[in-house]
N, C-alpha and C positions, 0 to 999 in steps of 0.2 A: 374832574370835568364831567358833567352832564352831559349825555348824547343822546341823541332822540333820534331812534333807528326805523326806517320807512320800508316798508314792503308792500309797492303800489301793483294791484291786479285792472284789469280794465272795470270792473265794477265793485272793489273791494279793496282796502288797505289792513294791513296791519303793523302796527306799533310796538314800539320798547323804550320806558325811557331807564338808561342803563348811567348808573355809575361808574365809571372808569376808573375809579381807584381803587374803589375794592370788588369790580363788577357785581354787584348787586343791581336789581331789576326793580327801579322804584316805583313803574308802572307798566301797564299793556292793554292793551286792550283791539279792537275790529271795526271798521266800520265794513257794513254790507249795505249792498242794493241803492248801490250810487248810481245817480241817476232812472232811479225806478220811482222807492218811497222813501227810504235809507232806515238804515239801526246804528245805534252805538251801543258795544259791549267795552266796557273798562272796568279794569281792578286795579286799585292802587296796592304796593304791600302789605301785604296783613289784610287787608279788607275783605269786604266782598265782590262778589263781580258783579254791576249790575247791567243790565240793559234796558236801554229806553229808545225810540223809536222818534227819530227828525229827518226832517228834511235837506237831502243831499242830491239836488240836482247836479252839482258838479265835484270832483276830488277837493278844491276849493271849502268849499261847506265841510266838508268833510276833516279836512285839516284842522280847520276853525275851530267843530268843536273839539279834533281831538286838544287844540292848546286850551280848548276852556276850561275840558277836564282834566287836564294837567296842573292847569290852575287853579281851580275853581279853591274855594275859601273851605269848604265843608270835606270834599273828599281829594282835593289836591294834594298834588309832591313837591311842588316848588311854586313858589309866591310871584313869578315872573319870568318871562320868556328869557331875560336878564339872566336868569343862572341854568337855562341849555345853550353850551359851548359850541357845540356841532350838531349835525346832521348828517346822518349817514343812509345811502339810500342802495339798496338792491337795483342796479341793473340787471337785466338778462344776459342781451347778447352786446359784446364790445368788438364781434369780427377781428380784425386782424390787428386793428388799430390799439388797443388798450391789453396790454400783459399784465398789467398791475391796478390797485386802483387810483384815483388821481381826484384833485382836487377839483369842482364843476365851475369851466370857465365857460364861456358864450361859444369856445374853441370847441371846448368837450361836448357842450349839448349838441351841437351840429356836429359832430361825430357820431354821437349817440344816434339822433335820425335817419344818417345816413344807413344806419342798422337794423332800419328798421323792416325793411324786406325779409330781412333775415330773420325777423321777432316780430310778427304783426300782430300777434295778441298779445304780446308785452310789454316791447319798447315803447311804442306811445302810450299804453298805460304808465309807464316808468319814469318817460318825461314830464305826463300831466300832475305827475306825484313830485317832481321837482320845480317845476314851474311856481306849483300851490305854494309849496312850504317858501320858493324864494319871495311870492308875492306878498305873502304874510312874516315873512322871519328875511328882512333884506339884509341885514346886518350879521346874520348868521352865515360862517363859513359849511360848506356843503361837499359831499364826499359822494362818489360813483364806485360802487365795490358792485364787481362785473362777473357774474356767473364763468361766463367764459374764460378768464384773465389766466386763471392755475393753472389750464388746459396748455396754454401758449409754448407751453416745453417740450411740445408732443414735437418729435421729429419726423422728417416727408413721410417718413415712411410708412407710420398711424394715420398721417391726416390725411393723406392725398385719398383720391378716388381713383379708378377706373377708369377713367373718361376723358376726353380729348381735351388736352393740355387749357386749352382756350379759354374753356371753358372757367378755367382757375385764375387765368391771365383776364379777365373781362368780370367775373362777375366774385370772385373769389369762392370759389361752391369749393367745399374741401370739410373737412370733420375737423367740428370745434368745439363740442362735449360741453354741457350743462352742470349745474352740483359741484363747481367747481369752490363755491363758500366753505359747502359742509364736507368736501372731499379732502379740502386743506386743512380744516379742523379736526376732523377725526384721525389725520394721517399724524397730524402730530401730537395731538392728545396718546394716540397708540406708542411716540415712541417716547414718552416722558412715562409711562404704564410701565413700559421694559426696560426704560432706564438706558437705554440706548442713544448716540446723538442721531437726530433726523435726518444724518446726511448720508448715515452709512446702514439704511434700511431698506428692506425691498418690503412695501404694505401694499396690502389689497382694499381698498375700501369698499364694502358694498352698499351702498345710500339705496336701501328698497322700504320704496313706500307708493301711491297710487301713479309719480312719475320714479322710475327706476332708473339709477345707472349705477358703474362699477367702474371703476378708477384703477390703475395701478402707476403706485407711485415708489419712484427708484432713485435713491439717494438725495431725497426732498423735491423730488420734481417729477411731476405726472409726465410721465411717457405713453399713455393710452385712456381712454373711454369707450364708453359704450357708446355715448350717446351721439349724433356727428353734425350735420351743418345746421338740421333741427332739434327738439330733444324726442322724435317719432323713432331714430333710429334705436338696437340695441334691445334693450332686454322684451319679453312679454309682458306688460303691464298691466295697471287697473281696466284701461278704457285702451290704449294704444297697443297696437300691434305690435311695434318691435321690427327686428328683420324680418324681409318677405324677401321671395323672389320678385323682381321688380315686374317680370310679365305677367303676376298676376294681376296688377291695373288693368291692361288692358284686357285680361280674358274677363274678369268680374263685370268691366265697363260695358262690353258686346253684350253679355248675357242679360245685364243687369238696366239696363238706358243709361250708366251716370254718366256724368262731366266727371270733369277732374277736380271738380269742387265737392261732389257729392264722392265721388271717392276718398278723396281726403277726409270727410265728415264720418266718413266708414272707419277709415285708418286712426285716427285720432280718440272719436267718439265713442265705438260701437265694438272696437275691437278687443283686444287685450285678454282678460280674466273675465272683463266681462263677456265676450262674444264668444269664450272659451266656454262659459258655464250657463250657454245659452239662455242670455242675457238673464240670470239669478240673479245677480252682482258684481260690483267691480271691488267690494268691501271682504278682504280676507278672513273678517272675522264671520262674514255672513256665509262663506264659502268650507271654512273650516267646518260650521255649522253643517250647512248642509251635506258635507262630505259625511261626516259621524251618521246622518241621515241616510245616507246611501243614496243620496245625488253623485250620479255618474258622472255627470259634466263637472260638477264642483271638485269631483275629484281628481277630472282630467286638468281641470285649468292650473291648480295646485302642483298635479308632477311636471306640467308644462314647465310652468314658471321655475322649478325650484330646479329644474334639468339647464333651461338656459342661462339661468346664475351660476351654474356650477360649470357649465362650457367657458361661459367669459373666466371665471375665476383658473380654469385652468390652462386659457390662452393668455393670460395675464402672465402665468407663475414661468409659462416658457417664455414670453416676451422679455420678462427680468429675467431669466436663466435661474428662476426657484423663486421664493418668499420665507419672509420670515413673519408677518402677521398679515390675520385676514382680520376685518374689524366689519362688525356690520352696524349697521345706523338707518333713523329715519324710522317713519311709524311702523312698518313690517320690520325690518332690521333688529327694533329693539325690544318689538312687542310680541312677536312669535316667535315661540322656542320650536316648534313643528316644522315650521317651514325652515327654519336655521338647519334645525337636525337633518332633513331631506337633502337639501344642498351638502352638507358634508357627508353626508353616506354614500356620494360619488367621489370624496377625497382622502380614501381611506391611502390611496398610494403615497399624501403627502406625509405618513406618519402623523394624521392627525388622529387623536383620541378625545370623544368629546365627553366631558362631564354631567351627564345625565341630571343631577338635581340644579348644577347650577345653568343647564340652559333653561331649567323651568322659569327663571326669574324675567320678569318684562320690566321694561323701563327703568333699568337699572345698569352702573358702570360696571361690570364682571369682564372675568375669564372662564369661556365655557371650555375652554380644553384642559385637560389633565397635565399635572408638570412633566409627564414625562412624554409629552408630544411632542416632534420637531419642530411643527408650527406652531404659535402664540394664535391661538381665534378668543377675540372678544366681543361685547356687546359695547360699544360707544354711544350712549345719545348725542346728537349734535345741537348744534346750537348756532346757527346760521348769524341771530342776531346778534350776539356778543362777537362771533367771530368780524361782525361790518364793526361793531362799535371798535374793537381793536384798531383794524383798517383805519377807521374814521380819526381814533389819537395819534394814532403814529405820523398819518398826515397835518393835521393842522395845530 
């Protein structure tokens, strides 16, 4: 079966259409600048990637061409909407309602909206991306694989907050952790690695890249994240802050004139690696740069971050009572070996020993720790897409 994987943003989509049998990736490609002026980038197998430039006032147009170029007679992969099977689409946030993913009935999308307070920059992005494809592909069955959904195992004790009970009972505000695709991906790709069953392992997943979070998952089921009711909580990131004391709102807001709109635009936008490296960059590899340069702030932002992944990672390892694999993933995760190294030179207590040439290697499936480590640390790439297209067969 053919499956055509959707990753809808509020002004940006991107695509997969993915073989199911032998998962092979017949095509891919982006549309950007929906509803601005629009682009389409697509590469079928083997080809080139090209990009040309149309008009996309809506996700709609957008869809359109991406079926054209799917089809299209010259650079197409399949002759017909006729032979993609499914759809499978990234939701964000599925709140409480959605543990798994599920087949998209008129039940499910009004489930989906109701979420949407909870994801205002992405769930109605996520719906307009489902709506498009059902208004163009009706005859195509259609799949909701939910960021949130892996998270659902998390017991009171991870997700609750601090805060008066009511507030969970009225509005359901509690930690529901993000990355939960590429968190279930990695955690089992790690224990097919070691040969181990999935059910009988403690992994650490750390998914860093310019949105960070860190998982741990204990006998195939996430018992904790980083990240909680939105994906702002948890690590220091590209743009986002991560934990704060929460009265620094309101000291910044007195000082500063914002609302809580303009603070939130602080916390999300301005903060992170980038307001760590006074405002250099939120791009690690611009940051490593300037660190070798003897940028100060580049190089504060760097022990910043690579100090708070290795706190979560070791509030993780007591929350499972130890671990047996750290696995890290995602554009930082598998593209820097510096920043990997920094993080474990605070886990020398796990018995871990790391393999100096093999953490040089980027973008590749390794083991950076030595055999005679207690802990298994590897480098996982993930694969978000393939992991929905799975999702997407098993369902329909």
């Amino acid at each position: 079966m053919n499956v055509l994987v959707i990753n809808c943003g509020s002004s940006s989509l991107k695509f997969q259409l993915i073989n199911s049998d032998t998962e092979q990736v017949l095509a891919k490609g982006l549309c950007e600048r929906i509803g601005i002026d629009g682009s389409l980038t697509y590469q079928p197998e083997g080809g080139e990637k090209v990009k040309s430039d149309k008009p996309m006032p809506t996700h709609t147009e957008a869809i359109q061409y991406v079926i054209d170029a799917l089809t299209d007679a010259g650079t197409g992969v399949v002759k017909s909407l006729d032979e993609i099977g499914a759809v499978g689409h990234r939701v964000v946030h599925g709140g409480e309602k959605f543990a798994s993913s599920v087949v998209i009935t008129d039940e499910v999308l009004q489930a989906i909206e109701e979420c949407n307070d909870l994801a205002p920059l992405h769930n109605p992005a996520n719906l307009i991306g489902i709506n498009a494809c059902q208004k163009l592909m009706p005859g195509t069955p259609m799949v909701a694989v939910f960021d949130t959904a892996f998270h659902q195992t998390m017991p009171e004790e991870a997700y609750m907050y601090g805060l008066p009970y009511e507030y969970y009972e009225k509005y359901k505000v509690r930690r529901y952790g993000f990355h939960g695709t590429s968190h279930s991906f990695v955690s089992k790709r790690a224990a097919e690695i070691v040969g181990k069953p999935y059910e009988e392992l403690r992994t650490i997943v750390c998914h860093l890249g310019n949105g960070a979070s860190i998982c741990a998952v204990k006998n195939g089921r996430s018992v904790d994240t980083s990240m909680g009711l939105t994906p702002l909580e948890g690590l220091v990131m590209g743009t986002r802050s991560g934990d704060i004391d929460p009265a620094i709102m309101e000291f910044i807001a007195k000082k500063e004139g914002l609302d809580i709109a303009g603070l939130m635009n602080m916390l999300n936008k301005k903060s992170g690696v980038l307001g760590l490296s006074n405002n250099l960059s939120s791009d690690f590899r611009d940051l490593d740069a300037g660190a070798k340069e003897g940028n100060k702030q580049a190089a504060v932002a760097l022990k910043v971050f690579a100090y708070r992944v290795a706190k979560y990672v070791g509030a993780y390892a007591a929350a499972m009572n130890g671990v047996d694999v750290i696995a890290f993933t995602a554009g930082v995760g598998e593209n820097s070996g510096p920043v990997r190294a920094d993080v474990l030179g605070y886990l020398g207590y796990l018995g871990i020993e790391v393999d100096e040439e093999a953490n040089n290697t980027r973008g590749e499936e390794i083991t950076i720790s030595t055999p005679d480590s207690k802990v298994k640390v590897m480098v996982i790439p993930t694969n978000e897409e393939l992991a929905i297209a799975r999702e997407t067969v098993a369902l329909v």
